[in-house]
VONUVO-592350 format. One record per residue: y, z, x of N, C-alpha, C, O in turn. Coordinates in nm, 3 decimals, decimal comma, padded with zeros to 5 digits. Layout:
BEGIN
      n_y      n_z      n_x     ca_y     ca_z     ca_x      c_y      c_z      c_x      o_y      o_z      o_x
        Y        Z        X        Y        Z        X        Y        Z        X        Y        Z        X
...
This chain:
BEGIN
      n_y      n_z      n_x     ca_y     ca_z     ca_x      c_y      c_z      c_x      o_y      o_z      o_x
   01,428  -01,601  -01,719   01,453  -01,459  -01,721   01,365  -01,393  -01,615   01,247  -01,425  -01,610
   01,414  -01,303  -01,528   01,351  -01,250  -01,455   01,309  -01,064  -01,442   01,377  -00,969  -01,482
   01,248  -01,063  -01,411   01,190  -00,913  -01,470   01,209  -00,833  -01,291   01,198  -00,900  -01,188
   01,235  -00,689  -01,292   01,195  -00,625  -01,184   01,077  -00,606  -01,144   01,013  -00,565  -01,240
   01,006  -00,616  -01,044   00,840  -00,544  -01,066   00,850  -00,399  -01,004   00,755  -00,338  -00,954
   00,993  -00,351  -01,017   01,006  -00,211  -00,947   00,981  -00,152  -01,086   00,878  -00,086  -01,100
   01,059  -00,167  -01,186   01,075  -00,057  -01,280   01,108  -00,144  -01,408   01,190  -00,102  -01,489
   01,004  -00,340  -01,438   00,980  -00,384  -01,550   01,134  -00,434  -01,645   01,138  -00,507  -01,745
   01,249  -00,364  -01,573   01,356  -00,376  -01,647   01,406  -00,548  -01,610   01,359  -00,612  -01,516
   01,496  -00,593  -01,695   01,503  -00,759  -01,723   01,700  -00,753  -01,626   01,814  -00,709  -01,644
   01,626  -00,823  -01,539   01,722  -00,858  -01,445   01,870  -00,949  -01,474   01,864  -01,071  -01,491
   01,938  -00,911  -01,476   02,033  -00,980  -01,558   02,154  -01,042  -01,498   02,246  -00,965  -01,470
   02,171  -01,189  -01,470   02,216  -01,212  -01,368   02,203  -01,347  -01,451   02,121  -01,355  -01,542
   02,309  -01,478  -01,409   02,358  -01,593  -01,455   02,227  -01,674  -01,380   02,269  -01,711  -01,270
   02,085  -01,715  -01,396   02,001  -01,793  -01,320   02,067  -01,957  -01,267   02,023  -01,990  -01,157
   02,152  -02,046  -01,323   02,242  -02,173  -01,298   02,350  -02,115  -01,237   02,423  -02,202  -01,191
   02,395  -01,991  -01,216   02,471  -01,982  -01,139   02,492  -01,913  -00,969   02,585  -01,924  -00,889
   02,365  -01,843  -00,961   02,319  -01,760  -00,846   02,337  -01,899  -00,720   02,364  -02,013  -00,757
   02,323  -01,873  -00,612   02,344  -01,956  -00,493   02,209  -01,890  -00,379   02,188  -01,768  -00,380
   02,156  -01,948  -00,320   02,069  -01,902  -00,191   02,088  -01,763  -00,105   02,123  -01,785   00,011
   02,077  -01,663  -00,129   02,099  -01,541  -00,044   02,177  -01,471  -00,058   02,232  -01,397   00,023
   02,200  -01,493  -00,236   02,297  -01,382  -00,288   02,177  -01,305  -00,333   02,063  -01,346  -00,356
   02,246  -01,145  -00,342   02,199  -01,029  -00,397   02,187  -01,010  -00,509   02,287  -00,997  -00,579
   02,074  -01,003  -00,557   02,067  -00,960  -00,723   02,053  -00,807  -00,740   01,996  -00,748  -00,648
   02,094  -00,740  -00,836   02,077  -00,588  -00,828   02,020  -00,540  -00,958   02,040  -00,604  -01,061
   01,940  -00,414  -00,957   01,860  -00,397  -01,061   01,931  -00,284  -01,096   01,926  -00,183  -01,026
   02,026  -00,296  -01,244   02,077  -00,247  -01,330   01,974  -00,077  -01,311   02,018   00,035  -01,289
   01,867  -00,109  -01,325   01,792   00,058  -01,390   01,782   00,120  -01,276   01,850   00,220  -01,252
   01,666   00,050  -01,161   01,620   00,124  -01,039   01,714   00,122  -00,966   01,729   00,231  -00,911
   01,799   00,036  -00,934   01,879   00,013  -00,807   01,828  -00,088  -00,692   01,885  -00,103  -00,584
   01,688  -00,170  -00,738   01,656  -00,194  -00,619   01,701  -00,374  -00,641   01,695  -00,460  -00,729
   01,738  -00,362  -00,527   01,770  -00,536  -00,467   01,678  -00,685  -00,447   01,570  -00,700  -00,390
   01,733  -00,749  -00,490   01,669  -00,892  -00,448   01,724  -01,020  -00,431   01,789  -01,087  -00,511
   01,685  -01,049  -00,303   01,802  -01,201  -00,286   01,723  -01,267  -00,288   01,609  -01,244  -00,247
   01,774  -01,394  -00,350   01,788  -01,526  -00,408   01,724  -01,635  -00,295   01,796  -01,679  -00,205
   01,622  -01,665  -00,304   01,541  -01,698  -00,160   01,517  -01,883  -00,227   01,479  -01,978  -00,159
   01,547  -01,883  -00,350   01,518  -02,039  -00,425   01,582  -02,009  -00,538   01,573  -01,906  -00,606
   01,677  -02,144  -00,562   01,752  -02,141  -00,693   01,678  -02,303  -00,774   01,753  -02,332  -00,867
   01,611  -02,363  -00,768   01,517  -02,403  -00,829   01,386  -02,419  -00,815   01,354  -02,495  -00,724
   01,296  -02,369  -00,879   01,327  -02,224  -00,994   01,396  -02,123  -00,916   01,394  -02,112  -00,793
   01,456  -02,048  -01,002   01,523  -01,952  -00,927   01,339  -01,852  -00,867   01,232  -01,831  -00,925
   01,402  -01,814  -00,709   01,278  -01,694  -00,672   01,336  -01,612  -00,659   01,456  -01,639  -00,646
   01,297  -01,460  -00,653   01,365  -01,328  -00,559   01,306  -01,280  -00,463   01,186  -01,281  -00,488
   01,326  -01,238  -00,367   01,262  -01,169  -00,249   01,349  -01,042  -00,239   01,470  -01,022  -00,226
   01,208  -00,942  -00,252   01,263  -00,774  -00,239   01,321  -00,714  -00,148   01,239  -00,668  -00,069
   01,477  -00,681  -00,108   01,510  -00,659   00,000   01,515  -00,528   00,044   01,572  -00,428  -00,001
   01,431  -00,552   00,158   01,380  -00,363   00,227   01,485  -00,307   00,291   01,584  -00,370   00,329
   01,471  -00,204   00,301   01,608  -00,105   00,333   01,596  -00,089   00,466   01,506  -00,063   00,547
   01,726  -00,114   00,466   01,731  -00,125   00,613   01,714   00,042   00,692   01,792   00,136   00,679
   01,597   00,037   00,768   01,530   00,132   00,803   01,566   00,204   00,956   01,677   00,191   01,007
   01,431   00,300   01,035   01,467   00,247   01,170   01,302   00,245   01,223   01,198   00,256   01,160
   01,318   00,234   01,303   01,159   00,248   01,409   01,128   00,375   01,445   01,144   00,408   01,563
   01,093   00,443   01,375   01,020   00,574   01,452   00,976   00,604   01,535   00,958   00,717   01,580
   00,940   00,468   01,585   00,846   00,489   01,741   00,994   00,502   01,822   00,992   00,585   01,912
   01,080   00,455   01,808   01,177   00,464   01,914   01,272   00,587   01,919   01,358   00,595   02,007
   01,253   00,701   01,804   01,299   00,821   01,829   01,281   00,868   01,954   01,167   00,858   02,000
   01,368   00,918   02,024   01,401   01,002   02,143   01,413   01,186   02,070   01,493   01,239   01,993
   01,324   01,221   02,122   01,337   01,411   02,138   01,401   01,459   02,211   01,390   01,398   02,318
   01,481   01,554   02,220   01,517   01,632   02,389   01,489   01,774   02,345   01,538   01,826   02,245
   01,395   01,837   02,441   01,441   01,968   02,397   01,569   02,029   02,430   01,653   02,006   02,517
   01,559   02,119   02,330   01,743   02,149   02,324   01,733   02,278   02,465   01,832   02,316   02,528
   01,635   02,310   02,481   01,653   02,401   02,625   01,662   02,346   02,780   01,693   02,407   02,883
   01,617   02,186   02,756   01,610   02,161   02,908   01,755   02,199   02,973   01,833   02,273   02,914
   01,776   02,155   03,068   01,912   02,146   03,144   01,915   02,075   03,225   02,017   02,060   03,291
C-alpha cells in the first residue's frame, strides 16, 4: 500500500499490476507519481512541467 507524502491520502492503484513509467494519480491532492520500480513497487514525484525564468524575454511595449 502506498501512501501520498503530499496530502497522507492511500494511493490506490493495482501494485501487481502497474508497469515502469506509468502514472499514478492522487485521488485527494491531484498530485502525480510514476512508477520508477515495480518490484517493490517505487514512485517518483512528477514535477510540473514548468519553464525557466531566466529565459523570459521583456520588450518594452514602447520601443519601436
Amino acid at each position: 500500500m502506498q501512501v501520498c507524502p503530499e496530502c497522507e491520502n492511500t494511493l490506490t492503484f493495482a501494485e501487481d499490476e502497474v508497469e515502469e513509467g506509468e502514472v499514478v494519480l492522487c485521488e485527494e491532492c491531484g498530485a502525480e507519481y510514476e512508477v520508477v520500480n515495480t518490484d517493490p513497487v517505487e514512485l517518483s514525484k512528477v514535477e510540473e512541467a514548468g519553464y525557466d525564468e531566466s529565459a523570459i524575454v521583456f520588450h518594452d511595449e514602447e520601443e519601436e
